[in-house]
C-alpha positions in Angstrom: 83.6 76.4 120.4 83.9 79.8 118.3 84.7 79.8 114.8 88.0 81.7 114.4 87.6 85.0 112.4 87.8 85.0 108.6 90.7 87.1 107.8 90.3 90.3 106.0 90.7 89.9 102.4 93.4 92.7 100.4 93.0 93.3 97.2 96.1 95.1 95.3 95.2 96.4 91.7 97.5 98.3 88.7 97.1 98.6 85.3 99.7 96.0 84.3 99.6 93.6 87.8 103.7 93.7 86.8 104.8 95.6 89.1 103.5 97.6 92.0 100.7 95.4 92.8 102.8 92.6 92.7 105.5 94.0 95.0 102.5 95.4 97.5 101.2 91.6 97.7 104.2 90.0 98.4 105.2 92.1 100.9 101.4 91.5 102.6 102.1 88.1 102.6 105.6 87.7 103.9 104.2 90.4 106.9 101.3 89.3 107.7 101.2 84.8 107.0 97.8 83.6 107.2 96.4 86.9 109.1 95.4 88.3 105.6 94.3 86.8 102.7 96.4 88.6 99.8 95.6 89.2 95.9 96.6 91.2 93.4 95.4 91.9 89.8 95.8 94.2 86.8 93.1 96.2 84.6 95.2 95.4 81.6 97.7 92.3 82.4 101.5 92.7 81.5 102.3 89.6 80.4 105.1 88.8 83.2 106.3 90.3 86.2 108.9 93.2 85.4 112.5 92.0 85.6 113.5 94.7 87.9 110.9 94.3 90.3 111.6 90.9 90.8 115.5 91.7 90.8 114.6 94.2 93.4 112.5 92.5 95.4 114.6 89.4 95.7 117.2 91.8 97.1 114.9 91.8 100.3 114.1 88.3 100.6 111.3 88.3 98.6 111.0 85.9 95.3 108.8 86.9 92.8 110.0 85.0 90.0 107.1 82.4 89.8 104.3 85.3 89.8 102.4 86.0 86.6 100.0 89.0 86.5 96.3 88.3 86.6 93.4 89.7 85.0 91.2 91.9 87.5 87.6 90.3 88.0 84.7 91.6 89.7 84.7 88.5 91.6 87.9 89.5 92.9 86.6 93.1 94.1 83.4 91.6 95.5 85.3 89.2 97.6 87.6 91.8 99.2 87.4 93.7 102.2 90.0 96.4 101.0 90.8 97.7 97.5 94.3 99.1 97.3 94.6 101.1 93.7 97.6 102.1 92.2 96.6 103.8 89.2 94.1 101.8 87.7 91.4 104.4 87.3 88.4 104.4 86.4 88.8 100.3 85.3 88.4 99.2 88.6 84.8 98.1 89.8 83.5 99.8 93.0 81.1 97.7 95.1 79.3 99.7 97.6 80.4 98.7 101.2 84.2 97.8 100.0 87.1 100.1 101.4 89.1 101.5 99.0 92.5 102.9 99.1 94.5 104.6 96.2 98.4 104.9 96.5 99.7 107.5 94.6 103.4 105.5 93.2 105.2 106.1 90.8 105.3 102.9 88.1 108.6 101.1 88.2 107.5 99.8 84.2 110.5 100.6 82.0 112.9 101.3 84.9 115.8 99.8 85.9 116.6 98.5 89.7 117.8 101.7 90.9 114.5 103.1 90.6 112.1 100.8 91.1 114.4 100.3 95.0 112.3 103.5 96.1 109.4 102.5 95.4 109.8 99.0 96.3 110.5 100.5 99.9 107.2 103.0 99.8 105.2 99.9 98.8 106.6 98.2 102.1 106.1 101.2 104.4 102.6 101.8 103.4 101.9 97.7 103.4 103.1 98.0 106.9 100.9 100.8 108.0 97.7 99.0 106.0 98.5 95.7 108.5 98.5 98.6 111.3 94.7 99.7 110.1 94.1 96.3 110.0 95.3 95.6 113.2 97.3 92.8 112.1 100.4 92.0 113.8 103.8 90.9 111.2 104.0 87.2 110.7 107.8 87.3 112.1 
């Protein structure tokens, strides 16, 4: 009997792990189930999750009022497949062999609802086309 593939492993990274990397995870997850494994991390952790993310997010189903942002490690970048930046920089580790992806977004920190709602729904777009490349089907 064959051993069932290992998923592909996603890796979202910002500065602050408050925000955009945040929404681009949870989004991965409710899409894609167990087809992907999913983390995200921060070069410089926020301390929580910004309130208008998770406001805006929940407006789609999503609930990311238990998250908490997490430091980035290079254990985290050497277990990954894919590295999708979002304005980290130079603080992210590059491991020869790994994909990696930067996503030009605007940062929702400091913003209310209204604007963070845009990005929130570039996040989801471009999540959906990354389970495309990944040839991932959505979990629903």
């Amino acid at each position: 009997m064959n051993k069932p593939a290992t998923p592909p492993a996603v890796l979202f990274v910002c500065v602050h792990n408050a925000g955009r990397s945040q929404m681009a995870a949870a989004f991965l997850t409710a899409l894609a189930g167990d087809g992907v494994r999913v983390r995200s991390a921060g070069s410089a952790p926020a301390d929580s999750v910004n309130p208008a993310v998770v406001e805006a997010m929940r407006e789609v189903g999503i609930d990311l009022a238990a998250e908490t942002p997490k430091v980035l490690t290079t254990e985290a970048v050497r277990t990954s497949d894919v590295v999708v930046t979002m304005g980290c920089g130079d603080t992210c580790p590059v491991f020869p062999g790994k994909r990696y992806v930067d996503w030009a977004l605007d940062d929702p920190a400091g913003r209310g609802v209204e604007a963070v709602r845009p990005i929130r729904d570039e996040i989801e777009r471009r999540v959906r086309g990354l389970l495309a490349e990944l040839g991932v089907g959505p979990a629903r």
